[in-house]
N, C-alpha and C positions, 0 to 999 in steps of 0.2 A: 251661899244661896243655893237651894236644893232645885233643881227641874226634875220635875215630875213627869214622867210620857208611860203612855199605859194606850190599850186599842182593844176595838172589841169587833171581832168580825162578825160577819151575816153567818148565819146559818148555814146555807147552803155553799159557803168556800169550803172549795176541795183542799187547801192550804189553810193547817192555820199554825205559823212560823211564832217565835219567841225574838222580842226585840234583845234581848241579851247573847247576840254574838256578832264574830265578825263576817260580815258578808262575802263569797265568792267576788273573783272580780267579774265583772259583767258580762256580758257574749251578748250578740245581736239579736234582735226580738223583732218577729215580723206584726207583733199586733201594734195598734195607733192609736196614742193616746191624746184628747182632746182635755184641754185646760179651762174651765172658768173662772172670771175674776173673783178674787174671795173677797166676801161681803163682811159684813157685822162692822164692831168695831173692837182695838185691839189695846194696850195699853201706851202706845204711840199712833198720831196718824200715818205713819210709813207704814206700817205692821203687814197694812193690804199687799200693799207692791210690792212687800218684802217677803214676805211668804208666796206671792201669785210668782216674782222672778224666782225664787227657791224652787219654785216647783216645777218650773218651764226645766229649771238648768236639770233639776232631779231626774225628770223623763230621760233626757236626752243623753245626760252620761251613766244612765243605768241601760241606756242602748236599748231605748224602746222608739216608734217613729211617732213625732210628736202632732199629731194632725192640724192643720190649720183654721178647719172649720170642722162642727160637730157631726155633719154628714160624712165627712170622710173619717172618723173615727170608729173603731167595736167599741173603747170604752172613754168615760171620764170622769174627771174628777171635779167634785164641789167641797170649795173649804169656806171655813164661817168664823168668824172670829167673837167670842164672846167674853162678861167678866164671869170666874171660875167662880160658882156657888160659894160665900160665906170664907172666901177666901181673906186673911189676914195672918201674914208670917214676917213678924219683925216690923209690922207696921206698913209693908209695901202689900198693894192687889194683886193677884195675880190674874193671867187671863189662859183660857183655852183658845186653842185653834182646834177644831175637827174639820177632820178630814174624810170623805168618801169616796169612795170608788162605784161609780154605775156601770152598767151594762147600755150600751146605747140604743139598743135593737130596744129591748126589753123596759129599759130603766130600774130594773130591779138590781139592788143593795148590792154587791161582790164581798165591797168589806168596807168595814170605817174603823177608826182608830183619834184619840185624842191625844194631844201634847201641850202640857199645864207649864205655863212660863211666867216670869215677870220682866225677861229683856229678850225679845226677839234674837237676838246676835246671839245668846249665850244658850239658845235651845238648836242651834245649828244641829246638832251631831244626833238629836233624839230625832229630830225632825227627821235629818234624810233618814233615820233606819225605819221610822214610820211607812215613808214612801215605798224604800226597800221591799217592805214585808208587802204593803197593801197591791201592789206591783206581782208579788211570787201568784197571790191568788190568781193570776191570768192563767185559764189554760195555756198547755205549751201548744197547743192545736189553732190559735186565734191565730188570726191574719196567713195562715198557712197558703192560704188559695186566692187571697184577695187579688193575685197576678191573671188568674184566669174570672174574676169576678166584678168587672168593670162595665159601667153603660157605653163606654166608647171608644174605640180601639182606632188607631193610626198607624200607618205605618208605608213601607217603601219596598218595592223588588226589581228583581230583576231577572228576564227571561228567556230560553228560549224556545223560538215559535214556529216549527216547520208545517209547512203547508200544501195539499195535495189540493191538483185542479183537476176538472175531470170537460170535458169538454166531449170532441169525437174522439178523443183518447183520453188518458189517464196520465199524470203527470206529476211530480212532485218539488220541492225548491224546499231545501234545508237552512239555506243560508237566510234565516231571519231572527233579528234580535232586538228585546226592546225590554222599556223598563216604566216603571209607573207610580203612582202613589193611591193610598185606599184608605177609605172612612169606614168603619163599621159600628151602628148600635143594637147593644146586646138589650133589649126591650123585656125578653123574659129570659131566665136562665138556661132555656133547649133551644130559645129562636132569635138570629140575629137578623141583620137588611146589612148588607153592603153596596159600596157605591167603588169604581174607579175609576183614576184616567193611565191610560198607557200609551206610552209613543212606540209605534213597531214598525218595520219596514214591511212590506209587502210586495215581495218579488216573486215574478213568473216565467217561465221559460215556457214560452209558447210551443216551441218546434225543438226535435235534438237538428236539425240542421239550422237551423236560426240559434246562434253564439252569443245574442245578446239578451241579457236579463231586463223584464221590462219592471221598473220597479215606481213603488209608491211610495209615500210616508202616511199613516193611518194614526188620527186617533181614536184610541176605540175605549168608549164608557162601558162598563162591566156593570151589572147592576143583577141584583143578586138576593136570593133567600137562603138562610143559610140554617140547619141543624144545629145546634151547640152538644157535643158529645165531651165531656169532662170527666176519663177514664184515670185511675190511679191517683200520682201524688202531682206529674211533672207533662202532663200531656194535655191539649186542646185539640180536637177535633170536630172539623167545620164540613161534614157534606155539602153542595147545593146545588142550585138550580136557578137559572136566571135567560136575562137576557144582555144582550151587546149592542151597545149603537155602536156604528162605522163610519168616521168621518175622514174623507181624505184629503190630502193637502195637495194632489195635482192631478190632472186628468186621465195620465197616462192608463190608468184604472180606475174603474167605477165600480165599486162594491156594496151590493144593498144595503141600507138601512141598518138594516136587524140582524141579528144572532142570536142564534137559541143557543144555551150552553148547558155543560153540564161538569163540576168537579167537584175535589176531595184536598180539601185543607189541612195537611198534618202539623201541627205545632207541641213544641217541645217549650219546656222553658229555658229560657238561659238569660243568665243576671234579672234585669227587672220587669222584663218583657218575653216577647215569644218567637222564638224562630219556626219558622214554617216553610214549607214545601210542596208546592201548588200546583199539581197536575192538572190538567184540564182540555176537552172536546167542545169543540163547537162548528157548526153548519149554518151558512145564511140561509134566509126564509129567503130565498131569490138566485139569481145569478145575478155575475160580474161581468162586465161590460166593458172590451178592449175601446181605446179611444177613436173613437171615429174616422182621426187623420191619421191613422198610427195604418205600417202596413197589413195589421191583423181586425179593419176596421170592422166594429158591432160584434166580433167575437164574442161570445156567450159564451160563459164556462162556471163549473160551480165551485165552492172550496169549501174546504174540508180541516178544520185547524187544531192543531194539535200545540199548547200553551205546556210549558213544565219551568215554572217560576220556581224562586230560592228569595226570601225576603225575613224583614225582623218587623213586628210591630209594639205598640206600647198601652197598654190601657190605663184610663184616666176616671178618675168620680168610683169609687169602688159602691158597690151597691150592700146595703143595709137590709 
């Protein structure tokens, strides 16, 4: 019994490979390939699921990322199953399967190719080198960036935060540390909005003759606009500019409301996401306010904060 497999690409593939050899063995592929169920009908009813799981396994040990839904995909594939035109050899039908590869941005053709069978099981081997080939046409450039090309980024740091008071003197407290977590969506490709919560200490040394540190626990929201600067192959960088809410957990200190801020996001990639390093200034719109009962009562003093965070984040939903 002869299997027949033959393919005919689009035009515009920059590959157009020969099904007669033997393939390299695989290496990892950053573009994401989306699957739909194949339609038609085949020379068994299995034929569908037999080829749709063929083709799931195909993606995945040719080391490409097999996406789950068609939004998270660059490309996919549509297979069809039909009876092969005027087909009669030995008295048995044969049938085609075609197969396509799209573009998902675009929809436009990549490649297609056909494989003429009469027993699914026994076209295995044309099959996967079908896949193989329709597969090479991916630029090596797809999914290159998709790390830095997501609607919503998450992620965790940790910091630390020395702070200068300025009162009828000038004064400064090093010893502060805190850590947090942050949402960010990337809305257009130059402009994000970030949100965070951070838990930091907040400690002051009123007097050098007064030994004791008067301290708070703060949580302070960071809210944020940010530049998206997408330099090179492996870099993210986030200017911005926002504002802080100031919440404190005990009276010993009352610090305004608000923060004006201002920093510079550098992110690098590493594995599947981004490490970054998070300098940053900020001044409340107000003074801070010693506790009433405390022996420094109604003190009025301003601050002056100085943030230099070390964090990793991950982004989710790649954008099309």
């Amino acid at each position: 019994m002869d299997i027949h497999a033959f393919h005919r690409f689009h035009p515009t593939s920059p590959n157009r490979k020969h099904l007669n050899y033997l393939p390299p063995p695989p290496k990892n592929h950053s573009a994401a390939v989306y699957v739909l169920p194949v339609t038609g009908t085949g020379g068994q009813p299995g034929d569908n699921a037999f080829y749709f799981s063929r083709l799931v396994s195909e993606v995945i040990e040719q080391k490409y990322i097999l996406a789950k839904t068609m939004p998270d995909s660059e490309f996919y594939f549509i297979g069809a199953l039909s009876v092969f035109p005027d087909s009669t050899e030995a008295g048995e039908r044969q049938y085609v399967f075609r197969l396509t590869l799209l573009d998902t941005k675009t929809n436009a053709v990549q490649a297609e190719g056909d494989v003429v069978y009469t027993n699914a099981n026994e076209a295995v081997n044309a099959f996967s080198t079908l896949v193989y080939t329709l597969l090479l046409t991916i630029p090596e450039s797809a999914g290159k960036f998709n790390w830095r090309n997501k609607w919503v980024y998450t992620g965790v740091s940790a910091f630390w935060t020395p702070r200068a008071y300025a009162a009828d003197s000038a004064a400064m407290h090093v010893v502060n540390f805190g850590g947090g977590i942050y949402g960010e969506l990337q809305f257009f490709d130059f402009l994000a909005a970030g949100i965070g919560f951070e838990f930091t200490t907040d400690k002051i040394k009123v007097s050098v003759k007064d030994e004791k540190d008067y301290e708070n626990m703060l949580l302070e929201i960071p809210v944020t606009i940010r530049h998206v600067i997408k330099p090179g192959e492996y870099f993210l960088l986030e200017p911005y500019v926002g504002i802080q809410l100031n919440l404190p957990f005990t009276t010993d200190t009352k610090p305004p409301v608000i923060s004006g801020l201002v920093g510079f996001e550098y992110g690098v990639k590493v594995g599947p996401g981004v490490f970054y390093i998070d300098p940053r200034f900020s001044i409340d719109l107000g003074k801070s306010v010693m506790d009433p009962e405390s022996t420094y009562r109604g003190l009025e003093f301003q601050r002056y904060i100085i943030h230099i965070g070390a964090g990793y984040k991950l982004g989710f939903f790649t954008k099309r």
